[in-house]
C-alpha positions as CSV (number, residue, x, y, z in Angstrom):
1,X,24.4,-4.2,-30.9
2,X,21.5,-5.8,-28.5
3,X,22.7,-9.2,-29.1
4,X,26.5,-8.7,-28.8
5,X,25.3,-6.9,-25.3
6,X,23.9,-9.9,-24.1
7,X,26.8,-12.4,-24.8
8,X,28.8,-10.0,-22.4
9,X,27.4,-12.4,-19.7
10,X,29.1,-15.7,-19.8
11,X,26.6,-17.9,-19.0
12,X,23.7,-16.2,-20.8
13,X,25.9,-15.9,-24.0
14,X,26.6,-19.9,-23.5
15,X,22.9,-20.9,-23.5
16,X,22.1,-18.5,-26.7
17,X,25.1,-20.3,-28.4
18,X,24.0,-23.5,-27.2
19,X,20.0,-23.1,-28.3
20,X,21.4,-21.4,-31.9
21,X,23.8,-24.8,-32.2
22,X,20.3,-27.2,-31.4
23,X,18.3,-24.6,-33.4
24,X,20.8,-25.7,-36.5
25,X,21.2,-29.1,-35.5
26,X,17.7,-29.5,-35.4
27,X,17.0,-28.0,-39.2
28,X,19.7,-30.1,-40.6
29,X,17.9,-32.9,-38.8
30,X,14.8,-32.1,-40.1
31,X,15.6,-31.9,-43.5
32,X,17.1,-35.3,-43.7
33,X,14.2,-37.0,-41.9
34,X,11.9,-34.6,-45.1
35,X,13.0,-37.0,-47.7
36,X,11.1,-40.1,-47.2
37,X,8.2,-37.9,-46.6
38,X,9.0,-35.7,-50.2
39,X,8.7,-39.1,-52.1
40,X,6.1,-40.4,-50.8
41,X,3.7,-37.1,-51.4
42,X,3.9,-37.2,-55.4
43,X,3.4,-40.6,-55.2
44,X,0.3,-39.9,-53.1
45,X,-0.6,-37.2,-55.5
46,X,-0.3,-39.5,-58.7
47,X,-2.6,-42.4,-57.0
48,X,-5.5,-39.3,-56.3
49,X,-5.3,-38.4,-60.6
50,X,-5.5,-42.3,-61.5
51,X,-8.3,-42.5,-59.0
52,X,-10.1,-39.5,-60.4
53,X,-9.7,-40.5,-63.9
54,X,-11.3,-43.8,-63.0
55,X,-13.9,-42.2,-61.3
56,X,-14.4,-40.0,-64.8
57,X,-14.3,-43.2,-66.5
58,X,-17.2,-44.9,-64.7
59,X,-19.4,-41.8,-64.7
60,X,-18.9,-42.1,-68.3
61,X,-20.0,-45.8,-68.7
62,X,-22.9,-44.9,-66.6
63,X,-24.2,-42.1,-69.1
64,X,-23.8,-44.4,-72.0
65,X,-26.4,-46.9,-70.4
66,X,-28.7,-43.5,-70.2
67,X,-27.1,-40.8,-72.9
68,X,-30.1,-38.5,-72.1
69,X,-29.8,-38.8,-68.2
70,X,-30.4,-35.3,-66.9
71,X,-28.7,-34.9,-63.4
72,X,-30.4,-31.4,-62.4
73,X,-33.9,-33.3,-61.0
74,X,-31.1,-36.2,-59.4
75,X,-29.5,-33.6,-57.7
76,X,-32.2,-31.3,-56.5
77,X,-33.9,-33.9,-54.4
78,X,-33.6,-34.3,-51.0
79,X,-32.6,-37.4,-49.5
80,X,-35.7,-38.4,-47.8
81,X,-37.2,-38.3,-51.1
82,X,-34.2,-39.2,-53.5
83,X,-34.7,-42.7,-50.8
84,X,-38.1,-43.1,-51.3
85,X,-37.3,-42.6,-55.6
86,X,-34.6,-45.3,-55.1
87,X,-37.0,-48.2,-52.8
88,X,-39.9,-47.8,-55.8
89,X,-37.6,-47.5,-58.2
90,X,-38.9,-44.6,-59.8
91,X,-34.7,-43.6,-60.2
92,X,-32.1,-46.3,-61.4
93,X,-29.0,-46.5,-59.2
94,X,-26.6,-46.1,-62.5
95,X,-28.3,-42.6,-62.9
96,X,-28.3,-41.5,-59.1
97,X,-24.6,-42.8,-59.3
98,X,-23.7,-41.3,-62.2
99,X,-25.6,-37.9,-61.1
100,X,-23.2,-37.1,-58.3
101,X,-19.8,-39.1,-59.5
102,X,-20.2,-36.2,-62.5
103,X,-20.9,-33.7,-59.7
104,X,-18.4,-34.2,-57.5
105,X,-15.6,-34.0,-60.4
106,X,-17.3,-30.7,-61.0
107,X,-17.1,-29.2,-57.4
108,X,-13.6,-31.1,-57.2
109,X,-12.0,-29.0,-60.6
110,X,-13.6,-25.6,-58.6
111,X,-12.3,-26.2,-55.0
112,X,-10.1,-29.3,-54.7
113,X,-12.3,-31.0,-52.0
114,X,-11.7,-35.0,-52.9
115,X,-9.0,-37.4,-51.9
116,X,-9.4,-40.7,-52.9
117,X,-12.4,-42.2,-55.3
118,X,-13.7,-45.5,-53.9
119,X,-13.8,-47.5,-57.0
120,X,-15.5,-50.7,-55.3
121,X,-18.9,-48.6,-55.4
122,X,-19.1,-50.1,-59.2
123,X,-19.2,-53.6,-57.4
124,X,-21.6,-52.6,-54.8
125,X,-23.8,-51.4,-57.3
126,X,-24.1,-54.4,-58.7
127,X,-24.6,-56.3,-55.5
128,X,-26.9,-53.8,-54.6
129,X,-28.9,-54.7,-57.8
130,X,-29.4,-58.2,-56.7
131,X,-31.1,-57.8,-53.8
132,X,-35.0,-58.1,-53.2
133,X,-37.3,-55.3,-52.2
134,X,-37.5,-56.9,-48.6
135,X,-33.6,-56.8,-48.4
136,X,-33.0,-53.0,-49.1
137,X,-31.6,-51.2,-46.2
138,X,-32.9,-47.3,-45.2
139,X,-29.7,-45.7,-47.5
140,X,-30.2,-48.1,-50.2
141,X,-28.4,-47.0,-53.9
142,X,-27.9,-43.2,-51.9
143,X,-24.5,-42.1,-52.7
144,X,-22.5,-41.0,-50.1
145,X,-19.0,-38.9,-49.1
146,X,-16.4,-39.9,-46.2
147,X,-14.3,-37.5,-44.4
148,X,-10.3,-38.8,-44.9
149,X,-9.7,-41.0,-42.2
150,X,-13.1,-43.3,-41.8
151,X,-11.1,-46.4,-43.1
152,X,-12.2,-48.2,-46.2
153,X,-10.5,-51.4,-47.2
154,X,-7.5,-50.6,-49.5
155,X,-7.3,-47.0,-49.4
156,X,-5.1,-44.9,-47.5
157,X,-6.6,-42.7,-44.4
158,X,-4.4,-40.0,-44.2
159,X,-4.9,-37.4,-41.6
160,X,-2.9,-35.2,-43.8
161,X,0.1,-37.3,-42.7
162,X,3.1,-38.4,-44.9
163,X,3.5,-41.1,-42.5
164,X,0.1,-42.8,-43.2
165,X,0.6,-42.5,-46.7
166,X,1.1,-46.5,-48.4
167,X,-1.0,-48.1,-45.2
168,X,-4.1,-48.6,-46.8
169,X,-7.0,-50.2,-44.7
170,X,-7.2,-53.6,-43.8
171,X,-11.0,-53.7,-43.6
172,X,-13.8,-50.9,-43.8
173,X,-14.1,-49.7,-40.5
174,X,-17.2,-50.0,-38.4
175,X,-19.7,-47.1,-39.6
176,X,-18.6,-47.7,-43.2
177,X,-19.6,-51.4,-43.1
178,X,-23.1,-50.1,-41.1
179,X,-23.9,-47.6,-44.4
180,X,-23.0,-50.4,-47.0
181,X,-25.3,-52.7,-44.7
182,X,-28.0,-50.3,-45.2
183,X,-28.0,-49.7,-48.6
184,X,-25.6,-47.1,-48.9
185,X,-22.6,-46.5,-51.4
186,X,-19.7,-44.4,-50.2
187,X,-17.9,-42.9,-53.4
188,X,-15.7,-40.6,-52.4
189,X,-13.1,-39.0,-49.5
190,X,-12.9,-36.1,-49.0
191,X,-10.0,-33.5,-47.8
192,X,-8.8,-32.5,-44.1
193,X,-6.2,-30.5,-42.7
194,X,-3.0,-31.9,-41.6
195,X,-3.4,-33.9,-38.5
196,X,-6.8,-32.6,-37.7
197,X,-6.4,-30.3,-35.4
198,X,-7.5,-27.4,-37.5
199,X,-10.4,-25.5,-38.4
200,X,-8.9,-24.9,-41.9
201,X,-8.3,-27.2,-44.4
202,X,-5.2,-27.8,-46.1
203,X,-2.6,-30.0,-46.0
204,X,0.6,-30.7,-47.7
205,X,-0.5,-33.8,-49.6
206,X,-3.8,-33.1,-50.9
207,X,-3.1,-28.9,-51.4
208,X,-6.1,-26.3,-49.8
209,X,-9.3,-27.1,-49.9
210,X,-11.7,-23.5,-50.6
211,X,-15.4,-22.9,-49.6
212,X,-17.4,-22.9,-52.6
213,X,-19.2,-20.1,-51.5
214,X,-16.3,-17.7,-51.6
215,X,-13.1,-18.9,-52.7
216,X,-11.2,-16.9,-50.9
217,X,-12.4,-18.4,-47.7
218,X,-12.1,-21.6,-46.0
219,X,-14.7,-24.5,-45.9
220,X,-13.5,-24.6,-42.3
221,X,-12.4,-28.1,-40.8
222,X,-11.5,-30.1,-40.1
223,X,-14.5,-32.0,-41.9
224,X,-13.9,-29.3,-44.8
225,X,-13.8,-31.4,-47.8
226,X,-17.1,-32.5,-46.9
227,X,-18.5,-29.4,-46.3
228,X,-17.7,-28.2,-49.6
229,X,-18.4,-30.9,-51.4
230,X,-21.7,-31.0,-49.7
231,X,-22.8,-26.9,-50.2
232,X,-21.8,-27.7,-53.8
233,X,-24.0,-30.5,-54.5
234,X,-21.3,-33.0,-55.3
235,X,-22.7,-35.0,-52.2
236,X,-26.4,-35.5,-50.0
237,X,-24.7,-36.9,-47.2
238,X,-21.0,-37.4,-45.7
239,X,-19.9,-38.3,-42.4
240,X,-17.1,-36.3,-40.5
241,X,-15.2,-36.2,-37.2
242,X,-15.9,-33.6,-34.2
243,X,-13.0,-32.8,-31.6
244,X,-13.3,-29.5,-31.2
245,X,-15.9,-28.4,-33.6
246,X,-14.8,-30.5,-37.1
247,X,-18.5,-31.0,-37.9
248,X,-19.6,-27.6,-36.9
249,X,-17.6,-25.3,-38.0
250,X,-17.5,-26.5,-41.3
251,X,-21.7,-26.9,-41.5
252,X,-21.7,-23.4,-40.2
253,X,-18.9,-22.0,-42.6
254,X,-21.0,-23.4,-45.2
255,X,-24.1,-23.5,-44.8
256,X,-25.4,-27.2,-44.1
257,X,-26.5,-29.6,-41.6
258,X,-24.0,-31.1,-39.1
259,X,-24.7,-33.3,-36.0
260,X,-22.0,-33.9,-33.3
261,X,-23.3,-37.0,-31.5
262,X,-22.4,-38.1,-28.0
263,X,-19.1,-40.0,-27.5
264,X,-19.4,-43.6,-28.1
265,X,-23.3,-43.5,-29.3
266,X,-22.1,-44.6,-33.1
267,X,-18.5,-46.3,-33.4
268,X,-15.1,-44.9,-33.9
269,X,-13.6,-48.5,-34.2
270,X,-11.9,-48.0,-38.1
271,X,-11.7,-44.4,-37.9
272,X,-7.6,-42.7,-38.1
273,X,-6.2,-40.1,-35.8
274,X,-3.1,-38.9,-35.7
275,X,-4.2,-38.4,-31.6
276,X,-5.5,-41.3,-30.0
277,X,-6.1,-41.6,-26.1
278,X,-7.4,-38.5,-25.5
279,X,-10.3,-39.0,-22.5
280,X,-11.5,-35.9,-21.1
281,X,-11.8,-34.4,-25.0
282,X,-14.3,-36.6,-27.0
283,X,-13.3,-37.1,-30.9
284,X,-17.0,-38.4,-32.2
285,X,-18.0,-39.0,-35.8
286,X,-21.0,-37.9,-36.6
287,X,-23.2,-37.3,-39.9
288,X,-23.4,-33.7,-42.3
289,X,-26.3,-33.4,-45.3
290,X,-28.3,-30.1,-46.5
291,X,-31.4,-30.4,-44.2
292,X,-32.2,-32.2,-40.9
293,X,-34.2,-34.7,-42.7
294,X,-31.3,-36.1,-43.8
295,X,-29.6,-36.2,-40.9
296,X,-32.5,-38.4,-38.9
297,X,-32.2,-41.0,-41.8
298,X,-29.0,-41.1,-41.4
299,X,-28.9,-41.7,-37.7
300,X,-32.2,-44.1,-38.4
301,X,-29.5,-46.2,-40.4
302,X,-26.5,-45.8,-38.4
303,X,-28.4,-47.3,-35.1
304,X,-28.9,-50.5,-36.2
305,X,-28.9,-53.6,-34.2
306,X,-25.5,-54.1,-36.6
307,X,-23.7,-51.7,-35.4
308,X,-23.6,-53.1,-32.0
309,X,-23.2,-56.2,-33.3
310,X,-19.9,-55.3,-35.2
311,X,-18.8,-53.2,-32.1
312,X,-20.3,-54.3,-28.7
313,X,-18.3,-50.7,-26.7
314,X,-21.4,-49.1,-28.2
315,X,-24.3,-49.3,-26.4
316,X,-27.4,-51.2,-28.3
317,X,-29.6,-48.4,-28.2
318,X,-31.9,-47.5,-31.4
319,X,-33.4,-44.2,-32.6
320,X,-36.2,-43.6,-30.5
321,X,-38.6,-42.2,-32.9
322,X,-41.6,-41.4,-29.8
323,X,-38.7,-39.0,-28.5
324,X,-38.1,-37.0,-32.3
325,X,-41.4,-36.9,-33.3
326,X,-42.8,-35.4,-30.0
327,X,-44.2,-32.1,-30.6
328,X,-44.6,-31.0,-27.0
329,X,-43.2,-27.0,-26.3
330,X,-39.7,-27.2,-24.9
331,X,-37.8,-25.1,-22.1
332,X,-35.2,-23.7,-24.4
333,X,-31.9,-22.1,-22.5
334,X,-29.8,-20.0,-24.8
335,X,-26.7,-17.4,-24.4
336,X,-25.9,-14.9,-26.8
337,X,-22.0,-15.3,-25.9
338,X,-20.1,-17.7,-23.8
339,X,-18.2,-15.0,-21.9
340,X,-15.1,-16.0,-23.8
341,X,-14.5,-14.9,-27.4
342,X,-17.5,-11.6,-28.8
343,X,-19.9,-12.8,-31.2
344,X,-19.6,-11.7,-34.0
345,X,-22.8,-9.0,-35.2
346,X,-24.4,-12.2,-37.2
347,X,-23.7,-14.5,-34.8
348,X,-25.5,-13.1,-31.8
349,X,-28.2,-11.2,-34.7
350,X,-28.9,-15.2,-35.6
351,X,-29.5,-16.4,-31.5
352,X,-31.7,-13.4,-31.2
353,X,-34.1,-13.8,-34.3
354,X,-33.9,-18.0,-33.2
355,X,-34.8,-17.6,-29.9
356,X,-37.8,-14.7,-30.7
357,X,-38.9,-17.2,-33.3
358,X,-38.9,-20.0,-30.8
359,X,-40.9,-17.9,-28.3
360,X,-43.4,-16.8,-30.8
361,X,-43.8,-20.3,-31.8
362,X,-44.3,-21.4,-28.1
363,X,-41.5,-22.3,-26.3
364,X,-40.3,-20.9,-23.1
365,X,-37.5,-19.4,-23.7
366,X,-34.7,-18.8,-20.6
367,X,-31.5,-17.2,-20.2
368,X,-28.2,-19.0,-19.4
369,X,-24.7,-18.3,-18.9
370,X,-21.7,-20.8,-19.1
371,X,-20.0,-21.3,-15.6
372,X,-16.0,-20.8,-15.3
373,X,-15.4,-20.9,-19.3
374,X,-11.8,-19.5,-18.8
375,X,-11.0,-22.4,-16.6
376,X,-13.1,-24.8,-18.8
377,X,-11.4,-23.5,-22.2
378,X,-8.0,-22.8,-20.8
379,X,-7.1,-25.0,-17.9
380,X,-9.7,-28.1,-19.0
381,X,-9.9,-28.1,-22.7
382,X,-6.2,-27.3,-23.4
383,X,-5.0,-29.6,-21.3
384,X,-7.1,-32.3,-22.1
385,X,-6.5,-31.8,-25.9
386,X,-2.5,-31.8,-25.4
387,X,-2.2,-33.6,-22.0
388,X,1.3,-35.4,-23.7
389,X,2.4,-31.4,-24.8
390,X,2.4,-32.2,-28.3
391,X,4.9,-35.3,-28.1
392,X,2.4,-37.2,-30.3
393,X,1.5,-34.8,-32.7
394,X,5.7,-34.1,-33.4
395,X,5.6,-38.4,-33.2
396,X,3.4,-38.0,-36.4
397,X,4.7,-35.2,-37.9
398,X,8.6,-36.7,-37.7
399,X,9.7,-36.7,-41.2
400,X,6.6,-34.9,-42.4
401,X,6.4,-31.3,-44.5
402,X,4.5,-28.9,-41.8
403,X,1.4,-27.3,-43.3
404,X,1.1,-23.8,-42.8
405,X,-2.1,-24.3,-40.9
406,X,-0.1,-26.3,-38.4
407,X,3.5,-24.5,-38.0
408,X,2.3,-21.9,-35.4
409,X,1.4,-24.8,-33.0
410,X,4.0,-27.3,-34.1
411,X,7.1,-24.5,-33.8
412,X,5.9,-23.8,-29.9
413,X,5.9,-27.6,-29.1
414,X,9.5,-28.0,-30.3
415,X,10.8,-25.6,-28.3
416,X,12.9,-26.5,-25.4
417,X,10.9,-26.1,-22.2
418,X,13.1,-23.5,-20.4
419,X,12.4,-21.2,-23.9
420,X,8.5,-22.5,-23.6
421,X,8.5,-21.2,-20.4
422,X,10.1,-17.9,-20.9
423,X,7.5,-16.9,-24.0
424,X,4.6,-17.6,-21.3
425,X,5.8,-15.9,-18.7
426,X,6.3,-12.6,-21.2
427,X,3.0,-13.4,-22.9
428,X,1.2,-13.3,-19.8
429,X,1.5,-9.4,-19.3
430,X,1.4,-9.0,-23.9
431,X,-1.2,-11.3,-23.9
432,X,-2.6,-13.2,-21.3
433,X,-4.9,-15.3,-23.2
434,X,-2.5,-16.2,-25.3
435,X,0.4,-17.1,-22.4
436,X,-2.6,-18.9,-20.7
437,X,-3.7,-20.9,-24.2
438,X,0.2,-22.2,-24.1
439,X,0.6,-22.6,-20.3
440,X,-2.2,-25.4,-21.4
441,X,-0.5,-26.8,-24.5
442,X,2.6,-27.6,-22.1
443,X,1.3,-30.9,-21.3
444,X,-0.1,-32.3,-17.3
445,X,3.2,-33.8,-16.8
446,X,2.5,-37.0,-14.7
447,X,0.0,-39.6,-14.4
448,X,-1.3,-38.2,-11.0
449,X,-2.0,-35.2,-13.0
450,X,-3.5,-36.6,-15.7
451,X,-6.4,-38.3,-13.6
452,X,-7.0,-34.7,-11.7
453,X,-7.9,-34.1,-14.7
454,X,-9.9,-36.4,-16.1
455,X,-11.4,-35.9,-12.0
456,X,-11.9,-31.9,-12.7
457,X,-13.4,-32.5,-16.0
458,X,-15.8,-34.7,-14.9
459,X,-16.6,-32.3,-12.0
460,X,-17.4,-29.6,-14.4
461,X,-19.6,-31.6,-16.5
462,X,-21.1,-32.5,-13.5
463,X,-21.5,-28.8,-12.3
464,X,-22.7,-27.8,-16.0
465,X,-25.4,-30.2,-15.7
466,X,-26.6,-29.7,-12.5
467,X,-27.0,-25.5,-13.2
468,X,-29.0,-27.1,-16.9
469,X,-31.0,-28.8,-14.5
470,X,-32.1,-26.4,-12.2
471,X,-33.4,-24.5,-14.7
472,X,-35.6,-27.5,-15.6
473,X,-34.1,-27.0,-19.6
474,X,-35.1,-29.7,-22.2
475,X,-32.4,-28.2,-24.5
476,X,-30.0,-25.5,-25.1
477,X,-29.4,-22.4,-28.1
478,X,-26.0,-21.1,-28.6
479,X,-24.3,-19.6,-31.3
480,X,-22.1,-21.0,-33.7
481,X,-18.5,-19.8,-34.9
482,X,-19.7,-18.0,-38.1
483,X,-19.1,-16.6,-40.7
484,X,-16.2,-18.2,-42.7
485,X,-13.0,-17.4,-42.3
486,X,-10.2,-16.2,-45.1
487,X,-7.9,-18.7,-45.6
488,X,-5.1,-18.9,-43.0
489,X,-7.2,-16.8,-40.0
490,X,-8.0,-20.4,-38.3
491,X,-4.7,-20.8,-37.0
492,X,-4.1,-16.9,-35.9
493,X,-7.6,-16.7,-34.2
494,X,-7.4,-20.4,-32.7
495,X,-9.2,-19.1,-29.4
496,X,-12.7,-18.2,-31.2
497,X,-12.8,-22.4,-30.9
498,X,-14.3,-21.8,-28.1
499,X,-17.9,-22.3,-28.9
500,X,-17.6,-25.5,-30.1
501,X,-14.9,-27.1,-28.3
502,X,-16.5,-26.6,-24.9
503,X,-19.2,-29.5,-26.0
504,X,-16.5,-32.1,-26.7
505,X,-15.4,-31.3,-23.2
506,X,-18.8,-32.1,-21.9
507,X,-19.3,-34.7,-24.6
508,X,-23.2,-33.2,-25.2
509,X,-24.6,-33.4,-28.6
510,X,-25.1,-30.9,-31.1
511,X,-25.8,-30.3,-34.4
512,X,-25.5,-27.1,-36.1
513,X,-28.4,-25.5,-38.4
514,X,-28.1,-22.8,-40.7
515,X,-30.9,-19.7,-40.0
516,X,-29.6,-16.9,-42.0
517,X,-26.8,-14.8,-43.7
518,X,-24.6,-12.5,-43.0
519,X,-26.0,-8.5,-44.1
520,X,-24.5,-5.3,-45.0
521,X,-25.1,-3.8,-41.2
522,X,-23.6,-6.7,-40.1
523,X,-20.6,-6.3,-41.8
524,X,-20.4,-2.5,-41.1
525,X,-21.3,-3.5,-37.2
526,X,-18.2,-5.2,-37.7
527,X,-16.3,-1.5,-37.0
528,X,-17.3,-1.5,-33.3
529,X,-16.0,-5.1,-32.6
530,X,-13.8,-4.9,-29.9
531,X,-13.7,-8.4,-28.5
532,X,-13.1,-9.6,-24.6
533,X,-9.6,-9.3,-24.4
534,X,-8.6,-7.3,-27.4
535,X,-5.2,-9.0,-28.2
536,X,-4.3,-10.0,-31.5
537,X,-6.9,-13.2,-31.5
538,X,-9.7,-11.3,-30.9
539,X,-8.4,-8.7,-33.7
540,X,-7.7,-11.2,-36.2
541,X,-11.3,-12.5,-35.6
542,X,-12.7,-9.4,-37.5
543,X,-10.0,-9.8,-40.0
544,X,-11.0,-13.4,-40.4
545,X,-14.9,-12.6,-41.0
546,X,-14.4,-9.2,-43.3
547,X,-16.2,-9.4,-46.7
548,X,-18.3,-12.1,-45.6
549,X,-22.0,-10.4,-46.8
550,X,-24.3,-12.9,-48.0
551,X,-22.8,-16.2,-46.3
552,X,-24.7,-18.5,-44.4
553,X,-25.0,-17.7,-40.3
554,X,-25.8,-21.0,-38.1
555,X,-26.9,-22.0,-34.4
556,X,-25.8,-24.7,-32.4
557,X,-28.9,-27.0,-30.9
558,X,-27.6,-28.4,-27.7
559,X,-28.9,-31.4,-25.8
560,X,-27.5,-33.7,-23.1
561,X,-25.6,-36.7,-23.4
562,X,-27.2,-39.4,-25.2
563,X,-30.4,-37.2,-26.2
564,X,-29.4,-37.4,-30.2
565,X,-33.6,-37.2,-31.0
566,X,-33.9,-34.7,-28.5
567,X,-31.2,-32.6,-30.2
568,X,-32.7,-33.3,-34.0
569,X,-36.0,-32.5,-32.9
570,X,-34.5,-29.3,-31.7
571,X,-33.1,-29.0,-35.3
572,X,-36.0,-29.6,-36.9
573,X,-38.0,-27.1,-35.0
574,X,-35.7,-24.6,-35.7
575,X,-34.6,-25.6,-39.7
576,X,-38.6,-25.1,-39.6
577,X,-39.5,-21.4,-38.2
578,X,-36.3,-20.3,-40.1
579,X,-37.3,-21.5,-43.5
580,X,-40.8,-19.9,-42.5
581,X,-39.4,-16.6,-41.6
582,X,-38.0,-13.5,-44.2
583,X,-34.5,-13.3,-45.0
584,X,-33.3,-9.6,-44.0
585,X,-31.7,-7.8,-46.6
């Protein structure tokens, strides 16, 4: 036998014996440190059906104040005008309430998208009652959805983690107390996948969250509970987290409005990670609603002088209204790929009919191409994502059941370096990509490392920029990671990321906008896909997108840092000649 061959050399035989002995050590280990995490999660699971039967209960004493409330016109209207219904009072709050606790139990039962109900939003009502016309902040009586971990005071903000199960908040964190300022009533939170770092969404407290769209796909993530619930109608507006796509992917995967905003333009003070410290990768919340409307009210809202005043790191810098509502033609860049992972057919069909819509409408339109993307995705991103080589993620996870989602990434980080080493260096002639993607997860080792490489990120911004500039751009098209994958195909084709993660390297903003679905050709164009490097990523990408006709196809609207109106004007522009033009059949 092969194995028995190989323990005819001493010390090889000795290493094997000693890695199986760890190996076992290790699982015994493991499943001792389990327990605390096996009783907490049923506990976990028991608090989410009291909350939810609560939150039944008050939908139900808010439809016996109106027995003949129909919620159809409530949910149908936008939130610019659902706003404006709410200020005259031409809608109560009970019925607006009402309308989407109802709704949200509804999308809940179909697709198990909610977490936690937040059952002081019966208390704010009332507050919210009190208050005179002149008092009434931009969101005021609009119900609204939080992604997991944006803290509310005594609730839990997971991550997906057993370990942050029984710590509820100690106060709402910073945004939360900025939407109740304004009127706002958050309701609900909404599910994630383990840890975060995922573009699917399941974990194993809350269970697998599916896209409403096509339950046998993923809402994507890791903002997915939100973009369910949102598609659905069990929401108008929810706010999410973005490190290497969380708001995007899931707007794209299903079809709404998503804004990633420039790091440290709105606060992350009171928002849970199970990764903190990360520099030269920006994790930025950010808002998610049906149209781009709703995403300008929201960012009205958010950029208050209050939220500097609660957290002075961000700068005191309003919405500039003269910069969104400028209707001057714009020097558009675009790229139908980024070099790094093939579009797929609807993905480069959608920056194709954008950018000739764009033109027609009167915008130049110019070609670009992203500099050095392997060393920005590989070397840069990687690194910068898992600088400590997982040592905090297996922190968190100590104890904890691993997700399927996450055991892929989680086995490769407990290996022993000398084995680490060994699968890279035969992956690199299998599969480069992939021995290069690991070769990155292994961590930057020192300190002196570390700040080369906060001092080569910044270069590349730098160097990005300066070739954006000398094409004299206003703002940028790209494609977005569409459409949405079957459930599981995140985590075996991780490297398709790479549209969206190279922006929280740059830390530029972007908001994602939905321009048309996926068609029959598109599907059969599907046979030719080939991708870049055809390993096993690129062919579980086309796995990942099969039977996908009829779902929505996005764009990503880039602008530079701290040009938030600049990028929704973008938006807008192109929500606009979209809506305008003839879906193709």
């Amino acid at each position: 036998m092969p194995g028995m061959a190989l323990l005819s050399y001493p010390l090889l035989g000795l290493l094997l014996l000693t890695l199986l002995g760890a190996a076992l050590l290790g699982a015994a280990l493991l499943l001792r440190q389990r327990a605390p995490a096996r009783r907490k999660i049923p506990r976990a699971q028991k608090r989410r059906e009291t909350a939810l039967q609560q939150m039944a209960a008050l939908a139900q004493r808010l439809r016996q104040q109106e027995p003949d409330l129909d919620p159809k016109p409530i949910l149908e209207l936008p939130l610019m005008e659902l706003a404006q219904k709410l200020q005259a009072e031409e809608l109560s709050l009970d019925s607006v309430l009402c309308s989407y606790l109802e709704e949200a139990l509804k999308v809940h039962q179909e697709v198990n998208c909610l977490t936690d109900f937040l059952g002081e939003c019966e208390e704010q009502l009332q507050t919210l009652k009190k208050l005179k016309k002149s008092e009434r902040g931009l969101l005021y009586g609009v119900p609204i959805s939080l992604k997991d971990p944006f803290d509310c005071k005594g609730h839990d903000s997971t991550c997906g983690l057993a370990q942050y199960l029984e710590k509820p908040a100690a106060e709402d964190g910073v945004i939360v107390k900025v939407l109740k300022a304004q009127g706002a009533i958050p309701f609900v939170k909404t599910n994630i996948p383990q840890t975060l770092l995922s573009f699917d969404c399941s974990n194993p407290i809350y269970g697998q969250t599916l896209n409403p769209l096509n339950l046998k796909k993923t809402p994507g993530g890791s903002t997915g509970g939100e973009g369910a619930l949102l598609t659905a109608g069990g929401s108008i507006l929810g706010m999410g987290t973005d490190t290497g796509g969380s708001i995007r992917i899931p707007s794209s995967f299903c079809g709404v409005c998503g804004l990633r905003t420039t790091g440290y333009r709105i606060s992350y003070t009171g928002v849970a990670s199970a990764v903190k410290g990360k520099k030269s990768v920006i994790t930025v919340a950010g808002p998610l609603a049906r149209d781009v409307d709703s995403l300008v009210l929201c960012m009205r809202a958010l950029l208050s002088k209050n939220m500097h005043q609660l957290d002075p790191t961000v700068p005191p810098m309003p919405f500039r209204e003269e910069v969104y509502s400028s209707n001057r033609p714009l020097r558009i860049g675009y790229y139908e790929s980024d070099g790094y992972t093939e579009p797929s057919p609807s993905m480069l069909r959608a920056v194709r009919l954008t950018s000739r819509l764009l033109h027609d409408a009167g915008h130049e339109i110019i070609p670009f191409s992203i500099p050095r993307v392997e060393y920005a995705l590989l070397h840069l991103y990687n690194e910068g994502l898992f600088a400590d080589g997982g040592a905090t993620i297996l922190e968190k996870l100590e104890g904890d059941i691993v997700d399927p989602t996450m055991k892929t990434l989680v086995s490769f980080f407990r290996l022993p370096d000398l084995v680490k080493y060994f699968l890279i260096w035969i992956l690199k002639y299998i599969e480069p990509r992939t021995g290069k993607n690991l070769e990155g997860n292994m961590g930057v080792g020192t300190p002196k490392k570390l700040w080369e490489l906060h001092t080569e990120t910044e270069e590349y911004q730098q160097e990005f920029i300066a070739k954006w500039r000398s094409l004299n751009l206003d703002v940028l098209l790209a494609p977005s990671l569409d459409p949405a994958f079957y459930i599981g195909y995140p985590s075996k084709s991780a490297e398709s990321v790479s549209y969206t993660g190279l922006y929280n390297l740059l830390n530029f903003p972007v908001g994602v906008v939905p321009v048309t679905t996926v068609t029959l050709q598109d599907q059969e164009e599907l046979a030719f896909y080939k991708g870049y490097y055809g390993d096993k990523s690129d062919r579980n990408f086309v796995e990942a997108i099969k039977g996908s006709v009829g779902l929505p196809v996005a764009v990503q609207c880039i602008a530079l840092p701290w040009e938030e109106e600049l990028c929704l004007r973008f938006m807008k522009e192109v929500e606009t000649l979209a809506k305008n033009q003839s879906e193709p059949k």
